[in-house]
N, C-alpha and C positions, 0 to 999 in steps of 0.2 A: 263565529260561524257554528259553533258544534251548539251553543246555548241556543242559536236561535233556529236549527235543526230539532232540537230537544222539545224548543215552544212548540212547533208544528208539529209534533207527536201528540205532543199533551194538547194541541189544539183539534184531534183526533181526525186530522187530512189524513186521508186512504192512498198512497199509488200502489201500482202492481210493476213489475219486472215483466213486463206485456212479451218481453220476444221470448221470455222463459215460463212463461203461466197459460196452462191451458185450459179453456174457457170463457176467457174476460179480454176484451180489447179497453182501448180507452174510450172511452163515450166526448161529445163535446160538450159536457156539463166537468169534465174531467176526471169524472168518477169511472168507477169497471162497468163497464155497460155488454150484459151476456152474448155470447157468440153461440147460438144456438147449436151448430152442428156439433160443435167440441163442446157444449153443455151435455148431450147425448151422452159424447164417450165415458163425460166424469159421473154421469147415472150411473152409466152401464157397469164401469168399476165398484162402485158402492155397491148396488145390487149383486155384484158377484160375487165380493166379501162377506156377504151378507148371507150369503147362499153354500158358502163355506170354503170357498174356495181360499187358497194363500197366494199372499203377493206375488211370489215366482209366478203360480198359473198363471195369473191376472197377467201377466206383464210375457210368456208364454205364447197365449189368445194373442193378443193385440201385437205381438211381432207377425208371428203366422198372420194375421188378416192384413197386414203392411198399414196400420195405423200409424201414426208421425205420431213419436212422442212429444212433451211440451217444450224440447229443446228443437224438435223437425227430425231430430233423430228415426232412422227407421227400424233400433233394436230398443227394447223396452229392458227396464230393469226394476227387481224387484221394489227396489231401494223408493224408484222413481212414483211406483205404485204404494208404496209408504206414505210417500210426503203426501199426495192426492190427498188420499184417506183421512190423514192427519192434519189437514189444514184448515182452519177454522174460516177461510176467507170464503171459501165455498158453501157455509149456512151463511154468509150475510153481514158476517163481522168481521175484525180485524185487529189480531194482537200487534203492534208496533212497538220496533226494537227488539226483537228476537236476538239480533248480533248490533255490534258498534263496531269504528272506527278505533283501534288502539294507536294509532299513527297515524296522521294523515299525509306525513310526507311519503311513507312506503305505504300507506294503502290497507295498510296489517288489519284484518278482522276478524271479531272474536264473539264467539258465542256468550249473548247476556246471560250470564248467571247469579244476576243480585246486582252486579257493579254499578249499571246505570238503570235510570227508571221505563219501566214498561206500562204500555198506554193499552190497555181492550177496549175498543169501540164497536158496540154493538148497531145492528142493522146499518151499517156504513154504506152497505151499495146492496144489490138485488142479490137475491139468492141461489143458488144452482141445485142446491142439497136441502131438504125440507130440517130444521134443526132437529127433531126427532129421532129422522136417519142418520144425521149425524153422530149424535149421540149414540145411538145402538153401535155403533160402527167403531166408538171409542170404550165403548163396553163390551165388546166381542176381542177388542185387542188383549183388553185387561185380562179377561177370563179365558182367549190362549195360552199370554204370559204367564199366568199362572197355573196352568196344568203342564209347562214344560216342555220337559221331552215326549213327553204323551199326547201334545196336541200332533195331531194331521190335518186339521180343518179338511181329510179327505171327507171324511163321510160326518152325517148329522149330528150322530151320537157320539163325535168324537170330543171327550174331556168333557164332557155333557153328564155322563151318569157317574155318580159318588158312592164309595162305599160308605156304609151308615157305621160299620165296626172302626175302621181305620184311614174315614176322610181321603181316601186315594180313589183313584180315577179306575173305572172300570175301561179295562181293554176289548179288543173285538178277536176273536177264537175260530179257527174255524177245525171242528172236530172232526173225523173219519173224510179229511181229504181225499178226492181221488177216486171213492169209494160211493155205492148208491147211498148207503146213508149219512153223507154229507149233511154238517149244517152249519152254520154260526151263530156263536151266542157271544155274551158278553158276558165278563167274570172281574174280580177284584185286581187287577196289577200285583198286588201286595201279597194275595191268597198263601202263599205257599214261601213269601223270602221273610214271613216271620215266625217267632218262636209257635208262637198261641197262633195259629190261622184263622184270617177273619171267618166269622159262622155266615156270612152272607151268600147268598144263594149265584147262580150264573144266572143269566135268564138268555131267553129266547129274542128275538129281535120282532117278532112278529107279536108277544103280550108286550113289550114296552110301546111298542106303535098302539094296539088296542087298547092300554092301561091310558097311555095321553087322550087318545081320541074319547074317552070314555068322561075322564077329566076336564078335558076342554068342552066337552056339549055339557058339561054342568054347569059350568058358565055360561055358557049361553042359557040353559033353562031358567038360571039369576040374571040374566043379564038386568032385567028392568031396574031391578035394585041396586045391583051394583052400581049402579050409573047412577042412580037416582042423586044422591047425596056422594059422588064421588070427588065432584068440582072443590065441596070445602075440605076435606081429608086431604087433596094435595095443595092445595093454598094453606092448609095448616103446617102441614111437613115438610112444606120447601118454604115456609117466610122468610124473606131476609131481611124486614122493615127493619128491622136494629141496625145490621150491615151499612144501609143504605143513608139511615141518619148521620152515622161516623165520617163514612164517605162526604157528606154533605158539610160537615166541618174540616175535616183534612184538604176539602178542594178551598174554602174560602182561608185557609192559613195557607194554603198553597199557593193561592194568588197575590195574597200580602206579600209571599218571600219573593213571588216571581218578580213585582214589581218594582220591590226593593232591589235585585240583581241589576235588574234595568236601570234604572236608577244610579246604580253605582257604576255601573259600567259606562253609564252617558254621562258621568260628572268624571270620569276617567280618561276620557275622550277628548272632554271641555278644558278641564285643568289643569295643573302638575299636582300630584300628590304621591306622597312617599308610595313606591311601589310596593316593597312591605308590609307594609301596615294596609294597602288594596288588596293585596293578593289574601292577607289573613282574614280580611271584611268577605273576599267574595268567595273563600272558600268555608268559612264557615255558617256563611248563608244559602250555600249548595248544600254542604252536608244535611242544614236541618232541613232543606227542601227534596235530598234527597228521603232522608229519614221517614219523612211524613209520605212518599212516594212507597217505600217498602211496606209502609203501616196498610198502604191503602190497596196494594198491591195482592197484602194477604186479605183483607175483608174481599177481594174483588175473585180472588183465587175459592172463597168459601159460597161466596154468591154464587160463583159458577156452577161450583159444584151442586148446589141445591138447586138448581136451573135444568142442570144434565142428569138430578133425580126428577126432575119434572117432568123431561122431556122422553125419560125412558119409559115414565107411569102413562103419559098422553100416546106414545107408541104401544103403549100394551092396549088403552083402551078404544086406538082408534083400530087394529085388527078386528079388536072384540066389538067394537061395530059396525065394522064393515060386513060381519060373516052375521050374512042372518037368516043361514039354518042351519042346523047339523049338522056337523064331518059324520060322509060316509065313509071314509078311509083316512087312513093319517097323512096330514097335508106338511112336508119338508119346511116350506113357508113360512108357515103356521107357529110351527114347533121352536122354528129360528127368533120369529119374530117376539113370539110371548114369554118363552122359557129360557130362564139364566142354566137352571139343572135341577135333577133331578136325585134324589136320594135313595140307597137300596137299603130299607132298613131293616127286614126279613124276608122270610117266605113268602107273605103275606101282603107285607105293607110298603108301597114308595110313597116321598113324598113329594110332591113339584113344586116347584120355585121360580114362583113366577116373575117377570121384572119389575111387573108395580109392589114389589113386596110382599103378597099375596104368599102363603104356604096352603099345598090340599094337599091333606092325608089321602091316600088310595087305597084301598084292598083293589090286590091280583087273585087271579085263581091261580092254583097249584098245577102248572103245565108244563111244570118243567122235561 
C-alpha cells in the first residue's frame, strides 16, 4: 500500500484536502478546479504582503471583515496566512509528500525531511496566483527574514535601505517630536553601538522617494533597450538544459527499479521464497531508487531556483512595462514591486537594486 501510494506521487496525481483548502473544490475531471469567490480572498492576501503588510495584519483584516478562514473558522491566524503565501499549489503546481505516514496503525505523521522521495509537479491544475507574484512573495519573506528584528513590513522602507559603511539596515527617527519642527528621517541602526561610527549620512524620507522616482523614470527613458534584447539575458541566466538532461536519465533508471520492485513484489505474492533474502532484494532496490529520487530532488530544487530568478526578472519587467510614462510622485507599488534595496553609500551616492539584478548608481543632492 505505501509503494503503491508512493507510485501515485511519482505518477504526479494532484489532490487537495478540499474541506481544509481555500480556493479549489474538486472539479469532475478530479483535478482542483477554482472557486472564484475564495480565489479573490487568496489575491487579496498576496496583494497585501506584497504591500507590506505582516501576517498578523493580514489575518487582523479578514477576522474584522468576518471572512471564514480555509478551516470555516471565523478567527484568522497568522500562522494560517503563512501557509496561503507559502504554498506553491496556488501558482499551479504541486510538491507531493511534504509529510508521510511513520505508522499506519497509529496514524503517526511526519514532516518529510529527505527520508522518503518528494515529487514537484508543475502546472498540475489552474492557477490562482500568477507565478511571478508568487515568487516576489517568497522573495519578500526571505528579505524580512533576513533584516530580523528590524523588519516591521509597517512601512515601505522598512529593511529596504542599507548602510553602505556597515551593511545594517537603516531605521526610521523621528526628531523634535511634539515640536513644529518635527520630521522623520532615516539613519544607520548601527550609527552610534560602534567603535568607529558608520560616516553614512541620515537622509530625509522625502530625497529617497525623489532619488527612486528619479531612478526609476531612467528606466523608463531606456526602456526600449532594455527590453530589446532582455528575453536572451534571462534564458542565459536561468538555463537549466544540463539539469534537465540528468533528470531525463535518473527518471528512465527510476522506472527500471520501479519495475523491478513490482516485479518482486508480484513474484512474492505468486510464490514462496525465503522472506530474508525478499525483504534484502526489495530493500536494497528502494534504497537505490530512493537514492536516485534525492539525486533528482536536488537538480529539481536548483531548476527551481533559477525558475523563481526568472520569475522575479519577468515581474520586474512586466511593471516596467506596464508604466508607460513618468512617475510624477513616488508610487509605494512601484517601489515594492522593482526594488530588492537600496544602498546608502555617501552624501552623495545611493545605489538601487533592482530584482532582475540590475544595480543604478544615484547622485542625491545635499538636503539634508
Amino acid at each position: 500500500m505505501t509503494w503503491g501510494q508512493r507510485k501515485r506521487f511519482s505518477d504526479g496525481k494532484v489532490s487537495l484536502p478540499y474541506g481544509q483548502f481555500l480556493g479549489y473544490e474538486k472539479g469532475e475531471d478530479g483535478l482542483p478546479k477554482v472557486v472564484e469567490k475564495e480565489a479573490k480572498i487568496i489575491r487579496r492576501i498576496y496583494r497585501m504582503f506584497l504591500e507590506g503588510m505582516t501576517q498578523s495584519k493580514i489575518a487582523r483584516i479578514l477576522t474584522e471583515e468576518k471572512i471564514l478562514s480555509p478551516g470555516g473558522k471565523t478567527k484568522w491566524h497568522g500562522t494560517t496566512v503563512k501557509s496561503i503565501l507559502q504554498n506553491e499549489k496556488y501558482k499551479g503546481d504541486a510538491l507531493l509528500q511534504k509529510s508521510y505516514t511513520v505508522n499506519f496503525l497509529t496514524k503517526k505523521k511526519k514532516i518529510n525531511e529527505g527520508e522518503v522521495p518528494q515529487y514537484y509537479v508543475e502546472n498540475s491544475h489552474e492557477a490562482i496566483i500568477e507565478p511571478e507574484t508568487f515568487e516576489l512573495v517568497q522573495a519578500e519573506f526571505k528579505r524580512r527574514e533576513k533584516a530580523g528584528k528590524y523588519t516591521s513590513a509597517i512601512n515601505c522602507f522598512a529593511s529596504r535601505i542599507t548602510c553602505g559603511d556597515c551593511g545594517g539596515f537603516y531605521g526610521r527617527k523621528v526628531w523634535h517630536s511634539n515640536t513644529k519642527y518635527a520630521q522623520t528621517i532615516w539613519q544607520c541602526n548601527n550609527k552610534f553601538l560602534r567603535k568607529g561610527k558608520c560616516t553614512t549620512p541620515h537622509l530625509k524620507e522625502e530625497i529617497i522617494k525623489k532619488a527612486f522616482v528619479d531612478a526609476f523614470n531612467s528606466l523608463i527613458d531606456n526602456k526600449k533597450d532594455i527590453l530589446s534584447n532582455y528575453d536572451d539575458i534571462i534564458n542565459k541566466i536561468t538555463d537549466s538544459s544540463k539539469e534537465e538532461v540528468e533528470i531525463e536519465k535518473i527518471e528512465i533508471e527510476s522506472q527500471v527499479l520501479q519495475t523491478a520492485i513490482e516485479r518482486l513484489i508480484s513474484q512474492n505474492a505468486r510464490t514462496t521464497i525465503d522472506q530474508a533474502e525478499y525483504v534484502k532484494k526489495y530493500n536494497s532496490l528502494v534504497e537505490k531508487h530512493n537514492n536516485l529520487q534525492k539525486t533528482m530532488q536536488t537538480l529539481l530544487r536548483d531548476i527551481d531556483k533559477k525558475k523563481a530568478k526568472r520569475n522575479l526578472m519577468k515581474a520586474f519587467l512586466k511593471t516596467l512595462k506596464e508604466q508607460k510614462e513618468l512617475l510624477l510622485e513616488f508610487d509605494e507599488k512601484i517601489w515594492s514591486a522593482t526594488l530588492n534595496f537600496v544602498t546608502v553609500k555617501n552624501h552623495k551616492e545611493l545605489v538601487f537594486h533592482f530584482k532582475d539584478g540590475r544595480e543604478l548608481h544615484w547622485s542625491i543632492e545635499d538636503e539634508r
